[in-house]
N, C-alpha and C positions, 0 to 999 in steps of 0.2 A: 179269437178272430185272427185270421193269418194274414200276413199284405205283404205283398210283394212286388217291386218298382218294375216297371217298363223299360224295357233294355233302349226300347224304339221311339225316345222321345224325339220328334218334328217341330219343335214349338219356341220360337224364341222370347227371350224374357229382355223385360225392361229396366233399366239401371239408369242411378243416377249416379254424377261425377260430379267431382267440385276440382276445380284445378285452379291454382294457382301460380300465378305466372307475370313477368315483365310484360310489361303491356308495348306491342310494335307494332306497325300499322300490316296490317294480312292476316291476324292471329287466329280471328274466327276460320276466316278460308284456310289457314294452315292446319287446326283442328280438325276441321271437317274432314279435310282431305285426308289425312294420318286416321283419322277414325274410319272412311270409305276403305281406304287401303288395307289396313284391319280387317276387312270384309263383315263390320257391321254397319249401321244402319243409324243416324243423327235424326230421333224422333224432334228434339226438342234443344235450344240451347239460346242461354241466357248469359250477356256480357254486363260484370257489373265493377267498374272502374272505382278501385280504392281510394287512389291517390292517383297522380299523374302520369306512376310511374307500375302500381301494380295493379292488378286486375284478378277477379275473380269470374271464371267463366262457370255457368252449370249446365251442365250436358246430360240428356235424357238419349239414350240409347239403347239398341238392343243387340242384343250376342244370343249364344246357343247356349252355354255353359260356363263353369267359371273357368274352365282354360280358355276360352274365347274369350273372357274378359280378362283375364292376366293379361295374353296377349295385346290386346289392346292400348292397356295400363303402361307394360311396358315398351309400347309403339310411343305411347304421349311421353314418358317419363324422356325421350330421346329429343324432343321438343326444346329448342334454345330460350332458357330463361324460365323452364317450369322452375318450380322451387316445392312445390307438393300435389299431390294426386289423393283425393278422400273420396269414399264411397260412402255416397248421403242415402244411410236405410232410413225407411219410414218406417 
């Protein structure tokens, strides 16, 4: 059986983030907007405060490819106070 990939994929995928970051007051709104800017798409996103001072945020999103998520990745990595960026597979 032979297969052969669609050059003409249209279809964007969902991705999850885990970022890690100093926690300052705007953080969510600063994500957001760096990820709009990015030209994807913020399905889903969850602030979950470690300590007082760091934060775990999880972001559900979507891009076209995974150069659209590099990009992205490295749009967040430019964020003051990230300290890591992980891509949560299920």
């Amino acid at each position: 059986m032979s297969a052969r990939w669609d050059p003409n994929v249209n279809q964007e995928f969902s991705v999850e983030l885990r970022v890690e970051l100093e926690y300052e007051k705007g953080i969510v709104a600063t994500l957001a907007s760096t990820i709009t800017m990015a030209d994807a798409n913020v399905e889903r996103i969850n602030l979950m405060e470690k300590d007082a001072r760091l934060s775990t945020v999880n972001i559900v999103l979507s891009v076209k490819d995974r150069v659209h998520l590099a990009n992205v990745i490295r749009r967040l990595r430019t964020i003051k106070g990230t300290n890591r960026i992980i891509r949560v597979r299920s």
